[in-house]
C-alpha positions in Angstrom: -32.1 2.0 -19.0 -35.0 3.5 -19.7 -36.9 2.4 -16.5 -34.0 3.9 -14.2 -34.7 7.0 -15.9 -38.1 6.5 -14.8 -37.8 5.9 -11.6 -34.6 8.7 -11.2 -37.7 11.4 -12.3 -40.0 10.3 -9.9 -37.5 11.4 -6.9 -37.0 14.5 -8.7 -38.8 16.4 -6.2 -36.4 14.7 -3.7 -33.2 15.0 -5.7 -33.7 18.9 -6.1 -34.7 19.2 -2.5 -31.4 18.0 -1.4 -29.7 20.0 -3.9 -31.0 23.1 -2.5 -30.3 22.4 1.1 -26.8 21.4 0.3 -25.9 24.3 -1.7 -27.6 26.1 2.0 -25.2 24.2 3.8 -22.4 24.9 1.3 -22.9 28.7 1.6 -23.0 28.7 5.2 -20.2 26.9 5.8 -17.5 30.2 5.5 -16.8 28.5 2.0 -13.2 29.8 1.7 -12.7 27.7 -1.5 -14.2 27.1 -4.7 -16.8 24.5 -5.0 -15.1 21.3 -6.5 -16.5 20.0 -9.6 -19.4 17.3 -8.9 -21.8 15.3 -10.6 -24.2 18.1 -10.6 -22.2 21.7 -11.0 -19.8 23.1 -13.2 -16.4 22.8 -11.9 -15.8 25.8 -9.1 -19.4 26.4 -9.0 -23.1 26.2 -8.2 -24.5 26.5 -11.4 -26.1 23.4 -12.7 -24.2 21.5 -15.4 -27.1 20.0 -18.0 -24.7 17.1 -19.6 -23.9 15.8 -16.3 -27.8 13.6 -16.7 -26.2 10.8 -17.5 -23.6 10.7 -15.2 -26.5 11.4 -12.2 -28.3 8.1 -13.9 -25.7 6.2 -13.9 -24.9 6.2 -10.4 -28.7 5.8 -9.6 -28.5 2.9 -11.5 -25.1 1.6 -9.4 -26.6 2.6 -6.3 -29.7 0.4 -6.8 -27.6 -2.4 -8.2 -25.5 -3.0 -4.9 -25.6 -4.3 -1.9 -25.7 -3.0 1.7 -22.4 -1.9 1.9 -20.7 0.9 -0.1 -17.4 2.8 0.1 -16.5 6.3 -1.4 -13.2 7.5 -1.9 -14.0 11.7 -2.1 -17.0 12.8 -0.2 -16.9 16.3 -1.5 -20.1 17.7 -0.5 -22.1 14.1 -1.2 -23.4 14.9 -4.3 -22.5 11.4 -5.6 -23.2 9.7 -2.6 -27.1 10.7 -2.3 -27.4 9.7 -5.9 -26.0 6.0 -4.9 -28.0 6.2 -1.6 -31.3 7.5 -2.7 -31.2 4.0 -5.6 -30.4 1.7 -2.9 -32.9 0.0 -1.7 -31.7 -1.8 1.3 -32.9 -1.2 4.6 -29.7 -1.4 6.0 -26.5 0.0 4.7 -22.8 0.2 5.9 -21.3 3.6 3.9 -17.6 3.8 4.5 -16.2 7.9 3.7 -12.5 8.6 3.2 -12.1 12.3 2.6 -9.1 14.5 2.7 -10.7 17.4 4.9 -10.0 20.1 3.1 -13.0 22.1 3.0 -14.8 23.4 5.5 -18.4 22.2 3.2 -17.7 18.8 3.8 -18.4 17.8 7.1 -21.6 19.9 7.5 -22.8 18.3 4.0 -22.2 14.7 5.6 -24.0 15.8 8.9 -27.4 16.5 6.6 -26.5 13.3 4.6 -26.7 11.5 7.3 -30.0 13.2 9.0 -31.9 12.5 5.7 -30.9 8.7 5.2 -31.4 7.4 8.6 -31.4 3.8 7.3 -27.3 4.3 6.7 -24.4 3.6 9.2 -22.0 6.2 8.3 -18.3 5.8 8.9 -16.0 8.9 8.1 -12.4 8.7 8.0 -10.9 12.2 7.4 -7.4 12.5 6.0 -4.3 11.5 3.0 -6.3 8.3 1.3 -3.4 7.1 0.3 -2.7 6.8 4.3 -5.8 6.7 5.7 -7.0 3.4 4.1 -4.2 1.5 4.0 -4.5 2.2 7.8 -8.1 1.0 8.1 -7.3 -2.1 5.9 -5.2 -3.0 8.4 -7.3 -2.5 11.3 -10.3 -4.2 9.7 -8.9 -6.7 7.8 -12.3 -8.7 7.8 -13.3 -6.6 5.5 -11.1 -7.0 2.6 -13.4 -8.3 0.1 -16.4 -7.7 1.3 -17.5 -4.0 -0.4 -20.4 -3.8 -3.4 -19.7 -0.9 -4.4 -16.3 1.5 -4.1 -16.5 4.5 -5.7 -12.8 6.1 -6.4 -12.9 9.7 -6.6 -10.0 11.1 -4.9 -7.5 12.8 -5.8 -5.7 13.4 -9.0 -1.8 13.2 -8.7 -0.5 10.0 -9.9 0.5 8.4 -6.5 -2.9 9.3 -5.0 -5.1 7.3 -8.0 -2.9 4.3 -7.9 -3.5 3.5 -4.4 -7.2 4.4 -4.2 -7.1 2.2 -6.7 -4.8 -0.6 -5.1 -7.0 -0.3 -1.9 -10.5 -0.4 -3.8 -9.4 -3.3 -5.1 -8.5 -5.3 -1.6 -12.0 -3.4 -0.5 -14.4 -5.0 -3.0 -16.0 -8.2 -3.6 -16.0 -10.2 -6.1 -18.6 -9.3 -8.6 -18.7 -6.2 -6.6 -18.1 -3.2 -9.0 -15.9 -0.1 -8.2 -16.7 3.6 -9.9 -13.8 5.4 -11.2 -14.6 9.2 -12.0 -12.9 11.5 -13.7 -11.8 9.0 -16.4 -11.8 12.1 -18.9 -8.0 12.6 -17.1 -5.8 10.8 -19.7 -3.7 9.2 -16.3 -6.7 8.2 -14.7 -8.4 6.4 -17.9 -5.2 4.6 -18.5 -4.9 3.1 -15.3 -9.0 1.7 -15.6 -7.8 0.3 -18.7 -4.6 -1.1 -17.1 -7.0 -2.9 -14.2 -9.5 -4.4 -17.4 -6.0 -5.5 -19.1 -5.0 -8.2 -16.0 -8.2 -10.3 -16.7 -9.3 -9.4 -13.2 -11.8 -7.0 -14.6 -14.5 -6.7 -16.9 -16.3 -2.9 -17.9 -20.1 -2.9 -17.1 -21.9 -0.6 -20.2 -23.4 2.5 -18.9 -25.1 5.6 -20.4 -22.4 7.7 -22.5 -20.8 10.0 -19.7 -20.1 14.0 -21.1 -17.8 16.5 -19.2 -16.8 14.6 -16.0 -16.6 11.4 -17.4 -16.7 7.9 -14.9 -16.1 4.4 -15.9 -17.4 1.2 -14.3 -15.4 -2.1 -13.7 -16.6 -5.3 -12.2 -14.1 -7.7 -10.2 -14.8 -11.1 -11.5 -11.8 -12.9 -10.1 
């Protein structure tokens, strides 16, 4: 992968740019909670978090390798979703946010997400995942199957990762690939290797992760 690390370096000007204005917006935004832990920071800060390269590459990588339309499950403060944005090179793409809303960083980060990729037709959908999607399945049930790219990182309680991961799976393609972060969580890992385990799934290699780890699954069937 050496050429994605290539081409990640030469938006380095552009990746740091939006790092400083969304640790602006972040600071501004009466932050009344610790920072949650991104692909970027330390966990509950804004200090930069060196091992995290690889994990910043990896979804540069993704982000290039999909299509026009994306899903993430955790918005955060879109740390994850300019790295898959600024490697996508479609002119048009279809971004679909579900986000619990519970900091007050979030939707001010999304509004400067979405003044600085202008090619992107945002949909946000704040609220419980585990309600919130099954909700939007239903109401845009033409859409089941039809995802690149759905990247699960929600929350962390048990009931919470097997639906995002239940609904990811209605969401994507096949041989669309879904993103599962925070695999490091014993719970979280087992149920990525539960989803490779029905045949459904294969694992897509990827740069070593540290810290925060992610793992990457293709649907094949």
């Amino acid at each position: 992968m050496d050429f994605i690390k290539e081409e990640y370096e030469s938006k380095k000007l552009e990746v740091h740019l939006h790092l400083e204005n969304l640790q602006t917006v972040i600071l501004n935004s009466n932050l009344s909670s610790e920072l949650e832990g991104n692909c970027f920071y330390y966990n509950a800060t804004l200090n930069l978090y060196p091992e995290l390269y690889s994990k910043q590459l990896n979804l540069f990588f993704f982000g290039k390798e999909s299509g026009s339309r994306m899903c993430e499950i955790g918005f955060n403060a879109g740390h994850s979703l300019m790295l898959l944005l600024l490697g996508n090179q479609n002119s048009k793409i279809d971004f679909t946010i579900f986000d619990i809303g519970h900091h007050k960083y979030t939707k001010p980060c999304l509004e400067y997400i979405k003044s600085k990729f202008l090619n992107v037709n945002f949909e946000y959908i704040e609220g419980d995942s585990t309600i919130t999607i099954p909700d939007f399945i239903i109401k845009n049930n033409e859409l089941i199957g039809t995802y690149d790219l759905v990247h699960v990182d929600g929350g962390h309680f048990e009931n919470c990762v097997v639906n995002d991961m239940k609904n990811a799976e209605m969401l994507v393609k096949i041989n669309g690939i879904i993103i599962v972060d925070d695999t490091n969580n014993e719970m979280i890992n087992k149920y990525v290797d539960l989803y490779i385990s029905t045949g459904n799934y294969i694992e897509l290699s990827i740069l070593e992760t540290y810290g925060y780890r992610h793992r990457v699954i293709k649907k094949i069937k």
